[in-house]
N, C-alpha and C positions, 0 to 999 in steps of 0.2 A: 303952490301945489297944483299941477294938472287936475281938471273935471274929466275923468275919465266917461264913455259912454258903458250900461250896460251891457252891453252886446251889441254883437255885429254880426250880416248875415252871412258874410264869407272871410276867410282866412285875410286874403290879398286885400280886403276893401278894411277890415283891422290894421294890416300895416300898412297900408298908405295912409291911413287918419293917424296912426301914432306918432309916425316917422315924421309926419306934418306939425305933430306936436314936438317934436326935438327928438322922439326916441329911435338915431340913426345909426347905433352902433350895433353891429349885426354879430353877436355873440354864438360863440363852440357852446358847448358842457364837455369840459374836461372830467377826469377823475376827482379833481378838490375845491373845482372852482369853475370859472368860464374862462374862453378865451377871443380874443379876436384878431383872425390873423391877417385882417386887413393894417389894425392898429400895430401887431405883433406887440399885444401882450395879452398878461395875463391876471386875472383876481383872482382871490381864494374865497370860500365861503363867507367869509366874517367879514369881507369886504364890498359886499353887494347886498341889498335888500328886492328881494322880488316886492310889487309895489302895487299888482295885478296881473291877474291873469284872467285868459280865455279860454273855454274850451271846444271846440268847433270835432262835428260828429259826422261821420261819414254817411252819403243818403243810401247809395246801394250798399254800401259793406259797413256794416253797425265796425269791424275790427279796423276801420279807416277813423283812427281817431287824433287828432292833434291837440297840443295842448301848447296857447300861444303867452310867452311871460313876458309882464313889462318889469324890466330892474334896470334898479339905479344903483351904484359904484359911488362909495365914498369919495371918489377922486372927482365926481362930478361926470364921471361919463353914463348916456343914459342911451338903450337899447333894447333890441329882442329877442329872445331866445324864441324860436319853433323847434317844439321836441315831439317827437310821435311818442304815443304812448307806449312803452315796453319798454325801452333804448336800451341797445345792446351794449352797456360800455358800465364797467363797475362804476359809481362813484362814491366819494365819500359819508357816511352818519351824516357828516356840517352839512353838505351840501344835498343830502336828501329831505335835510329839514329844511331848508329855503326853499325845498320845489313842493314843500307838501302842499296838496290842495287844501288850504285851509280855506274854507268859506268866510271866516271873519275877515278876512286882508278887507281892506276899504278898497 
């Protein structure tokens, strides 16, 4: 299991320590699941674990907000999701409960 850091003081300086850690698969958010369509494919909810998350906060525009997730893929594939907060795009119950901000995640 990766030693995740606390926090980080910028988005980019996040993924470059992650990516360094193995986490290089640059994930969508589909409707049901992720996607990557470097890899061309796809997971469904129940087949990813978000594993950590970041949340990085805009300094002039409090509505500049990102929210950076580390998940890992039963198949073994591990990556990033960057999603701004709001994202215009329906998705799934499954998969709105994998993105919950839950503070317990380790």
């Amino acid at each position: 299991m990766s030693t995740f850091k606390n926090g980080y003081d910028t988005l980019s300086l996040a993924i470059k320590d992650l990516q360094s850690m193995g986490y290089t698969v640059d994930y969508d958010l589909v409707e049901d699941g992720l996607e990557s369509k470097d890899l061309k494919q796809k997971w469904k909810a129940e087949e990813l674990e978000v594993v950590k998350f970041y949340r990085f906060e805009g300094v002039s525009d409090p509505g500049d907000n990102t929210i950076l997730y580390v998940i890992e893929c039963n198949d073994g594939h591990k990556g990033l999701l960057v999603d701004a907060y709001g994202a215009d795009i329906y998705i799934s119950p499954q998969m709105i409960e994998k993105l919950r901000m839950n503070e317990e995640k380790p």
